[in-house]
Structures are given as C-alpha cells and as structure tokens.
VOBA-1610 file (N, C-alpha, C; in pm, whole numbers, padded with zeros to 5 digits, always signed):
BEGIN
Unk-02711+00721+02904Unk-02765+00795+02793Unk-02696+00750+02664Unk-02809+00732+02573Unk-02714+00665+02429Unk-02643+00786+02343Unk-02519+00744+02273Unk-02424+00851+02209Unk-02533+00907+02094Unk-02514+01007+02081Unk-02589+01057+01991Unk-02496+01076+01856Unk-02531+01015+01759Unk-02448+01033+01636Unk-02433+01132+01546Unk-02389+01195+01510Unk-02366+01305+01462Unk-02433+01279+01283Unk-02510+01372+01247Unk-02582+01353+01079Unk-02464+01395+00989Unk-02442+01271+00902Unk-02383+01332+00793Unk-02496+01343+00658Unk-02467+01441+00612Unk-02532+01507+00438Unk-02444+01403+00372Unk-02534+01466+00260Unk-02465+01375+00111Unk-02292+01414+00099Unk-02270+01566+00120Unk-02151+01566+00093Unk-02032+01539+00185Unk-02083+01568+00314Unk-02040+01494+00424Unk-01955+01365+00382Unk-02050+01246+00312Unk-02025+01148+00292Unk-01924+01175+00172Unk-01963+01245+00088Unk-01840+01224-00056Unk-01739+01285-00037Unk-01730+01332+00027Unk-01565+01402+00124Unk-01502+01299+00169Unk-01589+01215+00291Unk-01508+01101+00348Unk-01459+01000+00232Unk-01596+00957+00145Unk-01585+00850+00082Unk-01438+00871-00034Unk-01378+01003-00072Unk-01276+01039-00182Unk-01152+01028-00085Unk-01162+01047+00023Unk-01054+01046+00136Unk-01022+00914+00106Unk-01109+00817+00200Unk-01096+00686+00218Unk-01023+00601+00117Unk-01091+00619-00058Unk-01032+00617-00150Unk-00823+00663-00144Unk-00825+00788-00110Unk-00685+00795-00132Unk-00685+00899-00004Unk-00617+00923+00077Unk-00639+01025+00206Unk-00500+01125+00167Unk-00429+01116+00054Unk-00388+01279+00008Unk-00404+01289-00067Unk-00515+01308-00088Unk-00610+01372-00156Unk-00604+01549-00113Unk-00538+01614-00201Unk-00586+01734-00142Unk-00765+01772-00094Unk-00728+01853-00033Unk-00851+01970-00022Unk-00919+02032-00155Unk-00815+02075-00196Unk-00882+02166-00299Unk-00940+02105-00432Unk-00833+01930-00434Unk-00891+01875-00496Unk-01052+01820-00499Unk-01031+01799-00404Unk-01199+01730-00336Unk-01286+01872-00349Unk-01272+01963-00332Unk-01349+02064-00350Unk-01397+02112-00499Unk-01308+02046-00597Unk-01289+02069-00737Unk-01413+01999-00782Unk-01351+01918-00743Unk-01471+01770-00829Unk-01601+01758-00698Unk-01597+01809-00616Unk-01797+01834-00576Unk-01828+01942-00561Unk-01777+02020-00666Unk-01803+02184-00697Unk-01840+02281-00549Unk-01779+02282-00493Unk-01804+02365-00328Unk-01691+02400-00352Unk-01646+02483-00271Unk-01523+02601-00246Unk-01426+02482-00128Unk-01288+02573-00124Unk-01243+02438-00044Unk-01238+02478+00067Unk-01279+02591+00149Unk-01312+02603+00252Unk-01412+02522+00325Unk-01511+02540+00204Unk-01619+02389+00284Unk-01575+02308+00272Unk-01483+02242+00248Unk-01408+02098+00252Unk-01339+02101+00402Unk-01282+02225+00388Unk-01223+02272+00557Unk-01341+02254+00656Unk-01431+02318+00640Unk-01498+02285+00786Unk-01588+02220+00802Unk-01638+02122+00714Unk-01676+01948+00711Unk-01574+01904+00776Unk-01443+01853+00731Unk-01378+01792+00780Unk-01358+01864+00937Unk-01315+01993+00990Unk-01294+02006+01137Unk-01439+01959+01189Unk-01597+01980+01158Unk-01684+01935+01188Unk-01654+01788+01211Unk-01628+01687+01124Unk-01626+01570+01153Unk-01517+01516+01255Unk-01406+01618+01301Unk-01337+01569+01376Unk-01324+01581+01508Unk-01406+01673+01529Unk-01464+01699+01639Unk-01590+01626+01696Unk-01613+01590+01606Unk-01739+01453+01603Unk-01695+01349+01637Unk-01538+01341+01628Unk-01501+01188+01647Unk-01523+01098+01533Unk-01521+01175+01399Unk-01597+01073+01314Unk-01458+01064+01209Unk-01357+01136+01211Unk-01268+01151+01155Unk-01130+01155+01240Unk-01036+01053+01239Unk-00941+01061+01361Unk-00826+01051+01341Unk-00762+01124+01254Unk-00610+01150+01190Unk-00605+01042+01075Unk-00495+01066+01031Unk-00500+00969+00921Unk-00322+00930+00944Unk-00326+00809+00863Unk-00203+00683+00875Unk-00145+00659+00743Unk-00025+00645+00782Unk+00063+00592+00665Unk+00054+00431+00708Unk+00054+00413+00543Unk+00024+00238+00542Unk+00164+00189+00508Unk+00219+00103+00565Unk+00371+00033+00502Unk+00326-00122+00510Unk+00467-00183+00408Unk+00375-00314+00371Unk+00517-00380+00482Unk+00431-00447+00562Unk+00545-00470+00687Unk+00668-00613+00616Unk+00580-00685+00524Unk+00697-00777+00458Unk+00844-00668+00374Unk+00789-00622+00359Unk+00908-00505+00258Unk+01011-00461+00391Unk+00972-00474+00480Unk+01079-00430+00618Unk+01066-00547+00698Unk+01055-00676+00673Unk+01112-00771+00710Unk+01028-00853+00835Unk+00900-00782+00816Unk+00806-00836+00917Unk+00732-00980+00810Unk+00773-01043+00807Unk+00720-01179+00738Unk+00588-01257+00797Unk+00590-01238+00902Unk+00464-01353+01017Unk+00352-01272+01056Unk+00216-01271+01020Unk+00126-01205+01080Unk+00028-01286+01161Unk+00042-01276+01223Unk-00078-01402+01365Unk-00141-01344+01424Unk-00299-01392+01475Unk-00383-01384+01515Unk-00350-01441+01650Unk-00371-01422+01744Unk-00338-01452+01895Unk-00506-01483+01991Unk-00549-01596+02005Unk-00669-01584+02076Unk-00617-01621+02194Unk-00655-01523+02330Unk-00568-01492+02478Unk-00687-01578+02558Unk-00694-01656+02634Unk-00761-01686+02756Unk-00717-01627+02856Unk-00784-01535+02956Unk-00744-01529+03073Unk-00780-01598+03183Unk-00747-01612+03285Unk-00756-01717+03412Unk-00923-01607+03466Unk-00951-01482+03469Unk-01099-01424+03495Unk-01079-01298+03463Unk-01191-01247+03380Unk-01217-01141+03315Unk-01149-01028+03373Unk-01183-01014+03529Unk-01133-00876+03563Unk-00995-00886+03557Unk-00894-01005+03453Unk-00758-00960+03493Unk-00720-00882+03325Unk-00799-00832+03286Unk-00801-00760+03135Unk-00765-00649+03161Unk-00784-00568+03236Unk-00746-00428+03245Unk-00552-00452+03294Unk-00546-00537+03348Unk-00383-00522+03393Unk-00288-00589+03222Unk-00403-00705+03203Unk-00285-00762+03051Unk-00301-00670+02982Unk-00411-00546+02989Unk-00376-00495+02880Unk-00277-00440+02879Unk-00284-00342+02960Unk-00171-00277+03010Unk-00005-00250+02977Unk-00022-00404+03030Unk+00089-00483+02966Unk+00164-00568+02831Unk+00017-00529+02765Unk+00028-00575+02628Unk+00043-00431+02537Unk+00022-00347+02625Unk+00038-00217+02530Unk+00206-00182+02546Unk+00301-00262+02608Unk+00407-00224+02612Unk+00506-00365+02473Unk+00423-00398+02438Unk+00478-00479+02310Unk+00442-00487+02221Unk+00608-00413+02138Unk+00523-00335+02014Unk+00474-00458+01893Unk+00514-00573+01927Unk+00505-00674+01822Unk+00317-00683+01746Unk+00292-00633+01898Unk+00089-00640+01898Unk+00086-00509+01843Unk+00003-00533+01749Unk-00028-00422+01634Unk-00224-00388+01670Unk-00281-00449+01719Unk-00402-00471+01739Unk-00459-00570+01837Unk-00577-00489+01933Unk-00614-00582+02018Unk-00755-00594+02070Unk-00833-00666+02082Unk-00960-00688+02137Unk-00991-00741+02205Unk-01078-00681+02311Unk-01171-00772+02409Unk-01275-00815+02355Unk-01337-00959+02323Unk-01422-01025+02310Unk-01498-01106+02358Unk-01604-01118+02302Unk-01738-01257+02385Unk-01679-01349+02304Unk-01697-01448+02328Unk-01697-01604+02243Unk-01572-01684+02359Unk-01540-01763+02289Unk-01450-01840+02323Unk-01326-01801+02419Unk-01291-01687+02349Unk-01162-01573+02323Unk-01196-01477+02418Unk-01134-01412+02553Unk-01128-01325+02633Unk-01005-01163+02516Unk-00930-01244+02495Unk-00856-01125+02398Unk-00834-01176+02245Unk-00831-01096+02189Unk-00790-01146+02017Unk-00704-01043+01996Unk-00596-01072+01990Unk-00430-01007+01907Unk-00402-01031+01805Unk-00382-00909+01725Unk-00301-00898+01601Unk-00149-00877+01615Unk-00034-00975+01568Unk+00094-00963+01589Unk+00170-00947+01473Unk+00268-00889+01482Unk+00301-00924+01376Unk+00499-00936+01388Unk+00548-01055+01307Unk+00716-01084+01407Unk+00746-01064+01230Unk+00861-01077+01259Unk+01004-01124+01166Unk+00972-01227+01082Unk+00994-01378+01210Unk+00980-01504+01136Unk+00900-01586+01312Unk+00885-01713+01238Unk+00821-01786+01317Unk+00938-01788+01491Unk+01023-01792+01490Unk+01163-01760+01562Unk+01104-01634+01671Unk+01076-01525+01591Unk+01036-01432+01675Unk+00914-01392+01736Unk+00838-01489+01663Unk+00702-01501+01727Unk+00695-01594+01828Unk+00792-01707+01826Unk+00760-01786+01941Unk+00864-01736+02059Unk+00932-01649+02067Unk+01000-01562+02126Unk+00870-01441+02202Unk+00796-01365+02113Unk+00744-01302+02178Unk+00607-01367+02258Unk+00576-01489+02166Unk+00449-01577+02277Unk+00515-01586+02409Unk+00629-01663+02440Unk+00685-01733+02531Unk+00746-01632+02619Unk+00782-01521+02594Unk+00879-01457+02649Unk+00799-01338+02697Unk+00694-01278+02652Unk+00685-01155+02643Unk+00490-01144+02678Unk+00400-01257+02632Unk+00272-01267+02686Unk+00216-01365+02744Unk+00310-01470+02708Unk+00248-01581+02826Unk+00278-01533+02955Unk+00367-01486+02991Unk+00428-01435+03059Unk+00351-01335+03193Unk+00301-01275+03098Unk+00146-01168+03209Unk+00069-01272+03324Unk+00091-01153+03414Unk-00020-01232+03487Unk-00175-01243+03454Unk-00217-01329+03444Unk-00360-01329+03462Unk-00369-01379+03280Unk-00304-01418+03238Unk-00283-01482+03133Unk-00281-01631+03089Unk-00367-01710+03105Unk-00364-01851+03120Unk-00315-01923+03023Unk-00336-01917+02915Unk-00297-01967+02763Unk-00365-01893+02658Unk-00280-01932+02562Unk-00326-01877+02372Unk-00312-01976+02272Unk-00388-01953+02191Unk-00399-01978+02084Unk-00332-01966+01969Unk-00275-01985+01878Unk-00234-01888+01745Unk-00247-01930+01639Unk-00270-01851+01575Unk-00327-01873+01414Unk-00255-01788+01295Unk-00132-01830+01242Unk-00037-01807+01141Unk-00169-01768+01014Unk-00103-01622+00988Unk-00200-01571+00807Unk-00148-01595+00739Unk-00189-01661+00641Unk-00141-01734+00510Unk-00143-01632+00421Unk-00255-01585+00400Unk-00257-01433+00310Unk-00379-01358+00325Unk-00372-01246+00334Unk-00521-01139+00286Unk-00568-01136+00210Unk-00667-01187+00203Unk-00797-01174+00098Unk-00855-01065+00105Unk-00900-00961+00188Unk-00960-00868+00179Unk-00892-00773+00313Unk-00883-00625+00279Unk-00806-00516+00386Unk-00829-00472+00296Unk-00945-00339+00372Unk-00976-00209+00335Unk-01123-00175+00389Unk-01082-00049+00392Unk-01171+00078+00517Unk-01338+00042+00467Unk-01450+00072+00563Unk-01567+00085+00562Unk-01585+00160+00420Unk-01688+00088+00325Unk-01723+00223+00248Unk-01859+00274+00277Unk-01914+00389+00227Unk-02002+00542+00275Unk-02108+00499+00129Unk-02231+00484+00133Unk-02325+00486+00049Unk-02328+00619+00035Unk-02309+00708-00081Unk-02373+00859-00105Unk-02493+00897-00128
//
C-alpha cells in the first residue's frame, strides 16, 4: 500500500519554510509575522511531527573549526548485495561516517566521511572499512569545497 502523504496548507508551508530559514526561530515569532496566535504555530508543528514531516532539529558546527579538515566521499563495492545489511551495521559503529547510502549505479554504498587529515582518513579506509566483511573495495573522492549545502526549499 502506497504512504499516504500528509496535506500541507499554505501556512503549513510558511512555518516550515521560516524554520528552515533559521530553526530558532521562536514560536511566537513565527506566529507574529503570519498573524495566527502561537498556539497554532504549536499544533502545526506537533501535527507535522507526527507526520514524520518534521524530525527534530540539529546544531550545525563547521567541522574545520574543530579540526576535521578532510571531507570524502567513499563509493563502497560490495562482494553481493545481501552483504549490506551486516556492513552496515558495522559502519554504524564509525563515527568518522557522517552519512550513508545504499545505491543503484556503479556504487553498492556511498559514504560521507569526514577525518582530521589525509593521515586519518587513510587510517580509517584501511583500518576500520576495508576491513568489513563483505566489503570488496572503495573508491574515494577528496572535497575540494562546497558549492552548494542547504535544506529543500517549500513553494508557498
């Protein structure tokens, strides 16, 4: 049976969309400036989170400022698909992987890492995921810089 998506209204959307923008953002602020009371700001938002459409919110740190310098892309081959459920597993116990996907194409996994210096990245390739079973070889692809990072935006 297909998920049924939950309707958002116009204001629905300009709640999320002022969040997204800055996420402390008060309440009462957001209630200020789309003239509603901030109670309805309150139970939009528990509505949407119960929807699954809203799922805590994150502090952003800039990982070079604490000494994380290397951000790499990791494309994983495995030796056969069904050995994904065990690397993951096992990839969820290293915190260096910040992000991870199962994919079609080429790529059985795509990892986001992120080390120190090149030193500790080839430390955690070698030491820590080649290492898995069912792990055949990787790929890696050193980020030079971000061009673009930032959230979906909401047409109102």
């Amino acid at each position: 049976m297909p998920e049924v998506k939950p309707a958002l209204d116009k204001l629905d959307r300009s709640i999320l969309q002022m969040l997204l923008r800055n996420a402390n953002m008060a309440y009462t602020d957001i209630a200020r400036e789309l003239k509603v009371s901030g109670g309805t700001i309150h139970v939009r938002m528990k509505k949407m989170e119960e929807a699954g459409i809203v799922q805590g919110s994150r502090l952003i740190v800039d990982p070079g400022r604490l000494g994380f310098d290397v951000l790499a892309y990791l494309g994983i081959f495995l030796e056969k698909g069904s050995a994904y459920h065990k690397a993951l597993e096992e990839m969820k116990k290293i915190p260096e992987i910040i992000e991870l996907h199962y994919t079609t194409g080429m790529y059985n996994m795509f990892v986001k890492i992120l080390c120190r210096d090149t030193r500790h990245l080839r430390e955690v390739l070698n030491d820590k995921i080649q290492v898995i079973d069912g792990v055949e070889r990787t790929e890696t692809f050193i980020s030079l810089e971000s061009g673009i990072d930032r959230e979906i935006t909401l047409e109102v």
